[in-house]
C-alpha positions as CSV (number, residue, x, y, z in Angstrom):
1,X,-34.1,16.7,-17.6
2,X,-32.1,19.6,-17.5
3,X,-28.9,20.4,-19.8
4,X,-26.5,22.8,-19.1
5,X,-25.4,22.3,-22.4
6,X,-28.6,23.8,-23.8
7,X,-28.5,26.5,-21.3
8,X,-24.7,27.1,-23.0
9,X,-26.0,27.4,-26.1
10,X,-28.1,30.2,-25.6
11,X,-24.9,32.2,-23.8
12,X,-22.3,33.8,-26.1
13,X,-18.9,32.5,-26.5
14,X,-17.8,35.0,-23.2
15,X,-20.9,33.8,-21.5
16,X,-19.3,30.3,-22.0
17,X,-16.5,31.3,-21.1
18,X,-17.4,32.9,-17.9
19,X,-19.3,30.1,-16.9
20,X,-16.7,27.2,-16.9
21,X,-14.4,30.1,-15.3
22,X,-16.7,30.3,-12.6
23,X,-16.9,26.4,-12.2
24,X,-13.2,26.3,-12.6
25,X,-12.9,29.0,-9.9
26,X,-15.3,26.9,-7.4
27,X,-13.4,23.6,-8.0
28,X,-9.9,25.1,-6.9
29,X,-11.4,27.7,-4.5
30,X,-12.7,24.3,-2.8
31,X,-9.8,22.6,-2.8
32,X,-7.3,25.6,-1.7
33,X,-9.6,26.5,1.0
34,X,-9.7,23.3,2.5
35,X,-6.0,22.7,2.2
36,X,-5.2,26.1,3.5
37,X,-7.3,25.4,6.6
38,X,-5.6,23.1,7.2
39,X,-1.9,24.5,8.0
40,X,-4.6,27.5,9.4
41,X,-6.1,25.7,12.1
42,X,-3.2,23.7,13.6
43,X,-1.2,27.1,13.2
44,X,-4.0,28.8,15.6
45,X,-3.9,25.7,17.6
46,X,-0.6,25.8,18.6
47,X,-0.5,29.2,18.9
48,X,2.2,30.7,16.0
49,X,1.5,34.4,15.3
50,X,-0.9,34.3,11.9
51,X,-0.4,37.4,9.4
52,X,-2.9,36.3,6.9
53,X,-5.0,33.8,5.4
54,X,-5.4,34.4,1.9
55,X,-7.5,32.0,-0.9
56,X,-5.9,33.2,-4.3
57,X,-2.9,34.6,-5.5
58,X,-1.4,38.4,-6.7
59,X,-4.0,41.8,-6.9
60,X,-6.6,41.8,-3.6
61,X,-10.2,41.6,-4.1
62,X,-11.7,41.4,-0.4
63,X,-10.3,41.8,2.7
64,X,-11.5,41.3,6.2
65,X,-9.2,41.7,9.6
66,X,-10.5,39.9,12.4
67,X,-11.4,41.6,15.7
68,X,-10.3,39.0,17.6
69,X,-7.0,37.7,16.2
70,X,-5.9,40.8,14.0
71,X,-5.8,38.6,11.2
72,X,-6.3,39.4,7.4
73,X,-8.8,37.5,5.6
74,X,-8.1,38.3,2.0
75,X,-9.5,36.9,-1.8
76,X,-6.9,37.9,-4.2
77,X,-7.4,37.4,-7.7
78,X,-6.2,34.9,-9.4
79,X,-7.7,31.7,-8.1
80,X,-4.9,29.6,-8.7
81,X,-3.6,28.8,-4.8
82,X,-3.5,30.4,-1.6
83,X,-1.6,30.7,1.2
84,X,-1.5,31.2,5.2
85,X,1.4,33.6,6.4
86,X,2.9,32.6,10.0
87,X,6.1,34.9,11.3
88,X,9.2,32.7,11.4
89,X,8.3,30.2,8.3
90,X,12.1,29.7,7.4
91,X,14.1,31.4,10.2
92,X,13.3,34.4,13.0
93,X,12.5,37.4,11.0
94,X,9.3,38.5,12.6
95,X,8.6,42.2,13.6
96,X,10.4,42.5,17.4
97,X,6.8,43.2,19.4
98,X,5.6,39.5,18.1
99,X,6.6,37.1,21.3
100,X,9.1,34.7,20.1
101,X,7.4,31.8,21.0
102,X,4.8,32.4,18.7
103,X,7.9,32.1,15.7
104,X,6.7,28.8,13.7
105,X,10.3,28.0,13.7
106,X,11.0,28.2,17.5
107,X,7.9,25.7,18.3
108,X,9.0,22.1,18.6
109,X,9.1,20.3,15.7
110,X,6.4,17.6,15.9
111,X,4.3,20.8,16.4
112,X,5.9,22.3,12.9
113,X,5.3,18.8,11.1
114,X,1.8,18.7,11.9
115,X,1.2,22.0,10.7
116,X,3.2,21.2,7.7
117,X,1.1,18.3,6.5
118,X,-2.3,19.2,7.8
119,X,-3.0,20.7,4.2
120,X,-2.6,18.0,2.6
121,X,-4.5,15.4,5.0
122,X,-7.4,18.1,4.7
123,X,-6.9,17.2,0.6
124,X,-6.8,13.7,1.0
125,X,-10.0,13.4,3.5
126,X,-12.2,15.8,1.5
127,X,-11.3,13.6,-1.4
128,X,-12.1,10.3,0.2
129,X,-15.5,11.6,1.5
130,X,-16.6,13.2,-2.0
131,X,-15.3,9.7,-3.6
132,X,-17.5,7.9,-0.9
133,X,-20.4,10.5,-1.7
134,X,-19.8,10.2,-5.5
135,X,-20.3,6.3,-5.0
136,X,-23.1,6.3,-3.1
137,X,-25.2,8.0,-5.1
138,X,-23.8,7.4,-8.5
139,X,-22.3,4.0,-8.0
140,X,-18.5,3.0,-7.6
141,X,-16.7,2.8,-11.5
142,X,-13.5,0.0,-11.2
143,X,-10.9,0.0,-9.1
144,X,-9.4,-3.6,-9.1
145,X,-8.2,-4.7,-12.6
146,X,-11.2,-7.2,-13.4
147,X,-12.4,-8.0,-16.5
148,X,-16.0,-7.6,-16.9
149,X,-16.2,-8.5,-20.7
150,X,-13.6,-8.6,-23.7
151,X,-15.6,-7.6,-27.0
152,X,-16.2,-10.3,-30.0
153,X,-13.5,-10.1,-33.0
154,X,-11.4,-6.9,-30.7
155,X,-7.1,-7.8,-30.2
156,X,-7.8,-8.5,-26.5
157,X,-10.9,-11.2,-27.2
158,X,-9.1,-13.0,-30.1
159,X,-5.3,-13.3,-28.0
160,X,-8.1,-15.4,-25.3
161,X,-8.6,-13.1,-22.6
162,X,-12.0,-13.7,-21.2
163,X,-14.2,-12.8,-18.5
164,X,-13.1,-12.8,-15.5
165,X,-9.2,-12.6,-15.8
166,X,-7.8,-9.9,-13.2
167,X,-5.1,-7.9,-14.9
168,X,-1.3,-8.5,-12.7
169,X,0.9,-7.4,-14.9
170,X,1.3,-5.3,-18.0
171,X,4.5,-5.0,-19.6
172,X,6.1,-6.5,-17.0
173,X,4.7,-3.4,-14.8
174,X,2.8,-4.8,-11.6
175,X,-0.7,-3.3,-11.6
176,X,-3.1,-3.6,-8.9
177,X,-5.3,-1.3,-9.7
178,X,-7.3,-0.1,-13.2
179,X,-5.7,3.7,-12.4
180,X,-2.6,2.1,-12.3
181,X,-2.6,0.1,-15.5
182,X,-4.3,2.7,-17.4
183,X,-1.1,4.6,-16.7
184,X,0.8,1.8,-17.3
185,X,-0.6,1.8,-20.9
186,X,-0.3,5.4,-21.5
187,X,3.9,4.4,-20.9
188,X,5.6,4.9,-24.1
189,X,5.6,1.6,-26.0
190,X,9.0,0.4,-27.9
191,X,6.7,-1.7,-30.2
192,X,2.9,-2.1,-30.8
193,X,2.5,-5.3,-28.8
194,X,1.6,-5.1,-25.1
195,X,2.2,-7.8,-22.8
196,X,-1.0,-8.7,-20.2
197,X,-0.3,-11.4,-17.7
198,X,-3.7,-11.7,-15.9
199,X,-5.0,-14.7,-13.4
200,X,-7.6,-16.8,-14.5
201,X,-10.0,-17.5,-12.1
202,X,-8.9,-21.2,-11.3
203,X,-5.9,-19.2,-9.9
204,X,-3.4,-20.0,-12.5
205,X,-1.3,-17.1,-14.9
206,X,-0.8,-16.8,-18.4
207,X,0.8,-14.3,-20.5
208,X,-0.9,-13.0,-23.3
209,X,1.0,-10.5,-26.3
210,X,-2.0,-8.1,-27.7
211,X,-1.7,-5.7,-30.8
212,X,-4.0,-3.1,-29.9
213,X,-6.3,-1.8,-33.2
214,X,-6.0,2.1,-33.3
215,X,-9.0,4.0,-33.8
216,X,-8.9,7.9,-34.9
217,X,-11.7,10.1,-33.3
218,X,-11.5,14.2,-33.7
219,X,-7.8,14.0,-34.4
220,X,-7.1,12.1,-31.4
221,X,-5.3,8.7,-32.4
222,X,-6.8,5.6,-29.4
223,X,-5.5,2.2,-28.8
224,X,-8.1,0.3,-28.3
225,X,-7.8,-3.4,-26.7
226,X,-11.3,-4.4,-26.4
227,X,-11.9,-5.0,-22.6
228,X,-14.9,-4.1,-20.0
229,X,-13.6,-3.8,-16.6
230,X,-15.8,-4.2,-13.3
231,X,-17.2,-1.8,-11.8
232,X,-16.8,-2.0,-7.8
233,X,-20.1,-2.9,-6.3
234,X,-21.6,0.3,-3.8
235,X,-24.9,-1.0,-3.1
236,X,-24.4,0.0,0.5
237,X,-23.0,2.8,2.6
238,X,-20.4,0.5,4.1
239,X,-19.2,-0.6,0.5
240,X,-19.1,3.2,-0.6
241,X,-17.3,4.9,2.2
242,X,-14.7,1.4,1.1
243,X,-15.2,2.3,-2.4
244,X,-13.6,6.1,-1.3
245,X,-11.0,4.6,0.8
246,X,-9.9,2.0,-2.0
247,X,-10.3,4.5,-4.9
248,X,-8.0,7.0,-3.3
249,X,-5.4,4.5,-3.0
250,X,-6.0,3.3,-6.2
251,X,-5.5,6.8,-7.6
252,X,-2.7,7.8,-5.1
253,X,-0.7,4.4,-7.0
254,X,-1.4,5.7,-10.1
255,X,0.4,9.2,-9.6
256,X,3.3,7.6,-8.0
257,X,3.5,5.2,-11.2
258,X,3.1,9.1,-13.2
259,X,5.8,10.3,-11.5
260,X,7.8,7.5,-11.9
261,X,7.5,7.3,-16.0
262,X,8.4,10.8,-16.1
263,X,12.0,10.2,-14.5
264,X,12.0,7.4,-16.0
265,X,11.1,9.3,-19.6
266,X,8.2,7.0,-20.3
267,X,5.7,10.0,-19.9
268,X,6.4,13.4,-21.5
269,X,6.2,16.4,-19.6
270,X,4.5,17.9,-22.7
271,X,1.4,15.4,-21.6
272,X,1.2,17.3,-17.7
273,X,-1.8,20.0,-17.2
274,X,-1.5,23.0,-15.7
275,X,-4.3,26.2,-15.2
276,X,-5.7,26.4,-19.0
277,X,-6.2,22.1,-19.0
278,X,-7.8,22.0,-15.8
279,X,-10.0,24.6,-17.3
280,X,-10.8,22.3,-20.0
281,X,-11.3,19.3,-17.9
282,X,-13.5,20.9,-15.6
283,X,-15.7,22.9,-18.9
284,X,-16.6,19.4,-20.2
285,X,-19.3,19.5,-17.6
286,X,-21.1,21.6,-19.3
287,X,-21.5,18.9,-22.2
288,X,-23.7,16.6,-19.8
289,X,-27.3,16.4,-18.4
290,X,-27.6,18.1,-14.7
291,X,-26.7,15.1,-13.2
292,X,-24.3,14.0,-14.6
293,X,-22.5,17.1,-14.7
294,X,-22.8,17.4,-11.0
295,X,-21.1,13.4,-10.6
296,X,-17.9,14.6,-13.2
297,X,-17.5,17.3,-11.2
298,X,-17.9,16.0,-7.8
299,X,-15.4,13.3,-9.0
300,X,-13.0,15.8,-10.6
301,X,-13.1,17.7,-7.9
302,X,-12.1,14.3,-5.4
303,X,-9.2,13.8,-8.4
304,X,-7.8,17.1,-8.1
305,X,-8.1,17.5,-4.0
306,X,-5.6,14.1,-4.4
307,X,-3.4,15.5,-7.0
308,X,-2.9,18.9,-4.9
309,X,-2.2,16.5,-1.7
310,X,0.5,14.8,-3.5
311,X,2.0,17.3,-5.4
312,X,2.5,19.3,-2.1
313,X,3.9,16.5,0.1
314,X,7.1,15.4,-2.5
315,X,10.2,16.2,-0.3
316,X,10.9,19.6,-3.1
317,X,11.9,22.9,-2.2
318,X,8.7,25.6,-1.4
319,X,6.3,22.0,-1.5
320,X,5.0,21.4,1.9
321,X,6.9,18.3,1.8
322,X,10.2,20.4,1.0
323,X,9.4,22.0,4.0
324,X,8.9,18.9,6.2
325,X,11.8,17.4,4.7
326,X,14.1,20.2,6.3
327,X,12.3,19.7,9.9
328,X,13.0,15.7,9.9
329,X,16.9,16.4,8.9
330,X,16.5,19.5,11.6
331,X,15.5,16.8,13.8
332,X,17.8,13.7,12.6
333,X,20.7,16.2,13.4
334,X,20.0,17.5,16.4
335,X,20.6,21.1,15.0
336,X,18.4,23.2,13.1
337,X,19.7,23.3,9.1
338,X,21.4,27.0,8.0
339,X,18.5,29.3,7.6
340,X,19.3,31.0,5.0
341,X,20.7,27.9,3.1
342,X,16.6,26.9,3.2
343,X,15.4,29.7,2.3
344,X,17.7,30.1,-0.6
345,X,16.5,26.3,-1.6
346,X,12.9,27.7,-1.1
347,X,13.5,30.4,-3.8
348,X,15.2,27.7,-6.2
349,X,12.3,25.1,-5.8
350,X,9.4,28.0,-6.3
351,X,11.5,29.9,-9.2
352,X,11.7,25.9,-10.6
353,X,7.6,25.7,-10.5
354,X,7.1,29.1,-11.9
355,X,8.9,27.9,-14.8
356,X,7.4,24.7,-15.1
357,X,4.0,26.4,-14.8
358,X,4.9,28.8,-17.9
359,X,6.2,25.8,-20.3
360,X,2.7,23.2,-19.1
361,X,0.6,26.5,-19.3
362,X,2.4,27.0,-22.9
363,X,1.7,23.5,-23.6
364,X,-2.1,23.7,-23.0
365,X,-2.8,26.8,-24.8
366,X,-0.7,24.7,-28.1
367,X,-3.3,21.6,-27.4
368,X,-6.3,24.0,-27.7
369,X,-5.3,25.1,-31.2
């Protein structure tokens, strides 16, 4: 069987470099490109004038106009997001010889909300389909909080959890998923005990108080309870496409639980990824056999299509969802909101990411040293 990683260690430290750039770059260039389609095609649909559909951000690499539309086709170069320009985004400011009517913010709304979120239902449905692909012919890992097998003499085995026992609550923190309670875990912990009230399988619940052992691999300090849980049985097509249905779910929970201990101060921001930690997520497929590499990054990829869709669909200034928010409260008041009051919260919200993008990008270069 093939191994990249023995192909990798033939390359220099650039050629390694340029190689989990160039999977790095295929990753996001998938996802943007579907999720740019998206707001692309319902655009075109509904007839709003198009200035340009662009994959990547800043310098242009490649350019294309198109006979038919008079569109611009660009690549730019850095391959961090992308973007489709329509006149009238915000407010009417398009050049006077483009009709009105083709203004994105003089078509009716429902019209402007489905072009809104059609990005990130492109994300979502590309994830569920390469989730129900990566199960099909990898097999589904575990998505309901099961326990498959607690190992002898480990803190979760001697407190009496046992095979079997579905996980409800940690910490007092419903979980119905394994995304979710792995979160739930990661929380920051007052004390080293952890609370796990599971079900037994003759239906009743019990509470059990478990002192994780911590074990110290390259630096990294884990907790380490001691539990197996099931994997979700895929032995079918029917089960699989489930499996990517379920799974998304299950991972869609598990953000809004992320979200939620960062208000809440129970996650650090110092622990979010930006550019540099994708890049290191997406490298360690390089460490793998051929197959294997191509299920991490198939499943990555799924993971990261979600995390885009959700990011983009909070109700924040320059999100998509910022944007949709303004179009329901155009629509709740019967009045379109002050133009240049939106726009101005636009700026804020993307001059608010940009910063968060320089301290998480700060962050990830610190973690690599």
């Amino acid at each position: 069987m093939i191994n990249i990683l023995t192909f990798m260690s033939m390359l220099t430290g650039v050629g390694m470099f340029i190689l989990k750039l160039v999977l790095l770059i295929l990753v996001l260039g998938i996802i943007i490109l579907v999720h740019e389609f998206g707001h692309f095609i319902w655009a075109k649909k509904f007839g709003v004038y198009i200035y340009e559909f662009s994959i990547g951000m800043g310098p242009l690499l490649f350019t294309h106009k198109g006979k038919k539309d008079g569109i611009d086709y660009n690549i730019r170069a850095i391959p961090i997001g992308g973007f489709v320009a329509m006149a009238g985004e915000v407010y009417d400011d398009a050049e006077q010889d483009i009709p009105k009517d083709k203004l994105l913010c003089n078509r009716p709304w429902y019209q402007r909300l489905i072009i809104l979120v059609a990005g990130v239902v492109n994300n979502f449905i590309l994830a569920i389909v390469l989730l129900s692909l990566y199960a099909m012919i990898w097999g589904g890992g575990a998505i309901t909080p099961e326990i498959a097998s607690v190992v002898e003499d480990k803190p979760a085995a001697l407190a009496g959890l046992v095979e079997g026992d579905i996980i409800t609550k940690i910490n007092g923190y419903k979980v119905n998923s394994w995304d979710k309670a792995q979160i739930v875990l990661y929380f920051k912990n007052a004390n080293e005990t952890y609370s796990f009230e599971v079900k037994h399988q003759d239906g009743k619940k019990e509470t059990f108080n478990i002192i994780p052992e911590e074990v110290e691999e390259e630096g990294v300090t884990r907790k380490v309870f001691g539990i197996v849980i099931k994997n979700e049985d895929t032995s079918n097509p029917l089960r699989a496409i489930a499996y990517g249905f379920r799974k998304f779910g299950s991972v869609m929970s598990s953000m809004a639980t992320t979200i939620g201990g960062l208000v809440i101060g129970k996650i650090s921001p110092k622990e979010l990824s930006g550019p540099v930690g994708i890049y290191q997520i997406v490298g360690e497929s390089v460490n793998y056999k051929l197959s294997i590499a191509i299920s991490y990054i198939v499943y990555i990829t799924a993971f990261l299509s979600i995390n885009v869709g959700f990011i983009n669909i909070l109700p924040f200034p320059a999100f998509d969802g910022g944007h949709v928010f303004f179009v329901l409260v155009e629509k709740i008041k019967g009045s379109p909101v002050n133009a240049k009051f939106e726009n101005t919260c636009h700026l804020i919200g993307f001059a608010l990411i940009f910063l968060l993008m320089i301290i998480v990008t700060i962050n990830d270069i610190i973690k690599l040293f």
